[in-house]
C-alpha positions in Angstrom: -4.7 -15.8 -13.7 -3.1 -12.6 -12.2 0.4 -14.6 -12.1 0.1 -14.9 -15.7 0.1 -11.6 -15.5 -4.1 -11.0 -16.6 -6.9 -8.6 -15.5 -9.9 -10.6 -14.3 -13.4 -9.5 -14.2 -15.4 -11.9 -11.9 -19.1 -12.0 -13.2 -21.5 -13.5 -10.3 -25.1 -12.9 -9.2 -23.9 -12.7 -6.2 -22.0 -10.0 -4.1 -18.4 -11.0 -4.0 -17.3 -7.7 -3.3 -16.7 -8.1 0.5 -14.7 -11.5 -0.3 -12.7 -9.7 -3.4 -11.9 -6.3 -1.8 -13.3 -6.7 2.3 -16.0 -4.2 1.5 -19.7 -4.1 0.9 -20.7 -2.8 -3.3 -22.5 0.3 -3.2 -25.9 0.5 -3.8 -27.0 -0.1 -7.8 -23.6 -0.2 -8.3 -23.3 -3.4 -10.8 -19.5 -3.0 -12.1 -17.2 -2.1 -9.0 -13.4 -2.5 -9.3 -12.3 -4.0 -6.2 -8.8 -3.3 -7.5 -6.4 -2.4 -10.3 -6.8 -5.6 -11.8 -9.8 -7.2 -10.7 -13.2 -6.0 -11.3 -16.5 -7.7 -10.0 -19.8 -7.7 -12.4 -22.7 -8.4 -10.3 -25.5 -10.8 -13.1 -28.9 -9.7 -13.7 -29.0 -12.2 -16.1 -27.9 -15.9 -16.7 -24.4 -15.7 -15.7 -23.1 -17.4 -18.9 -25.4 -14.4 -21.2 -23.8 -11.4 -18.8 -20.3 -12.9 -18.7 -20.3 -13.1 -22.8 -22.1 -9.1 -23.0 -18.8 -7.9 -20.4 -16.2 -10.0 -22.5 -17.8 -8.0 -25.4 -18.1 -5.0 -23.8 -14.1 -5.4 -22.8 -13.3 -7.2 -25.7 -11.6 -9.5 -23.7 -10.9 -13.4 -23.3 -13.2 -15.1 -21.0 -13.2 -18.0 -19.0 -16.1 -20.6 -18.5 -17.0 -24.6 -18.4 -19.8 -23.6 -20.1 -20.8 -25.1 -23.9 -20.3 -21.5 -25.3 -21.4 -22.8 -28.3 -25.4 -23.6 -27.5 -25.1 -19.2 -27.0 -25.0 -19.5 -30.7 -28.5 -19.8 -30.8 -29.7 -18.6 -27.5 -32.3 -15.5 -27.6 -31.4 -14.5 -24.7 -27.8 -13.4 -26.6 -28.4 -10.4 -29.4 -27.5 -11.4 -32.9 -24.8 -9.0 -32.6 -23.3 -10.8 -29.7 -24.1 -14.4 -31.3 -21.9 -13.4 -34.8 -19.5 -11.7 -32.4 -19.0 -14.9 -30.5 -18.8 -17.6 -33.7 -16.1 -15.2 -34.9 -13.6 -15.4 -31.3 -14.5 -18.3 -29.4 -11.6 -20.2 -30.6 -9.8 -17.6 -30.0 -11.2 -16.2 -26.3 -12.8 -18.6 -24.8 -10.4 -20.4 -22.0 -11.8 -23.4 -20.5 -11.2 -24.4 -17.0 -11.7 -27.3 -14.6 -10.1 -29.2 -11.8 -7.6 -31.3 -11.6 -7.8 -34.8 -9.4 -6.3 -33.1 -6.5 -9.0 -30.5 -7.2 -6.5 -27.2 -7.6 -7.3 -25.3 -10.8 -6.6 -26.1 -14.1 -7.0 -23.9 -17.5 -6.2 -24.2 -21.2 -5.0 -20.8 -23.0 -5.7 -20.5 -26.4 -2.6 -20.3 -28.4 -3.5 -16.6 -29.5 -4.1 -16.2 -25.6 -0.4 -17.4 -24.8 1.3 -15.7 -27.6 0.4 -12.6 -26.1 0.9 -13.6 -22.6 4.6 -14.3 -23.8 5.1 -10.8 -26.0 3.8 -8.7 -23.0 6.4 -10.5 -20.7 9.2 -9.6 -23.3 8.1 -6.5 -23.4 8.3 -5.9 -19.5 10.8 -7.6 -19.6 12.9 -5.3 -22.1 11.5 -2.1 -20.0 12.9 -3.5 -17.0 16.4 -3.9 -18.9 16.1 -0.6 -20.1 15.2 1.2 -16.6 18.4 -0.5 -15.3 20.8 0.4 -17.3 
């Protein structure tokens, strides 16, 4: 995901910290950037219902294998966040899984890649600019 040039915000009950940036999260800490374009959310919650609140919160895509669409209807997800998913998941939600030689595979929404291809222009364009 960071070759396609994304931020990524890993969202785990466990502590990933030490695996993400070699150190131990602070104490009550629950959103530590491990870097400048990764963050780690440590789950109080079901994963799936925390993961959904930070890709609201960051009004970001997110990526899952989960049925997003049995949140629809969950409880556990605020009405708020239910009408906010129905409106995006087309949109944001990128699936994933594994290929047969088990490296990881994804499917970007075409809003998702349309982006992805205007911010590379755009570098692109600066980087044209800042030479000559």
């Amino acid at each position: 995901l960071h070759s396609h040039g994304l931020k990524v915000i890993v969202c785990s009950r466990r502590d990933h910290s030490c695996v993400l940036n070699g150190r131990e999260a602070s104490e009550g800490d629950l959103r530590e950037p491990v870097s400048e374009r990764l963050l780690h959310v440590h789950c109080l919650n079901d994963v799936i219902i925390d993961l959904i609140r930070t890709a609201y919160d960051y009004r970001c895509w997110f990526i899952t294998s989960c049925d997003v669409t049995e949140l629809l209807a969950d409880w556990r997800l605020p009405g708020h966040l239910q009408r906010w998913l129905q409106r995006i998941r087309g949109e944001f939600h990128v699936e994933f899984g594994f290929d047969s030689g088990v490296a990881f595979d994804f499917s970007l929404p075409s809003i998702v890649r349309a982006h992805l291809s205007a911010q590379r222009l755009k570098h692109a364009q600066v980087g044209r600019e800042a030479c000559g």
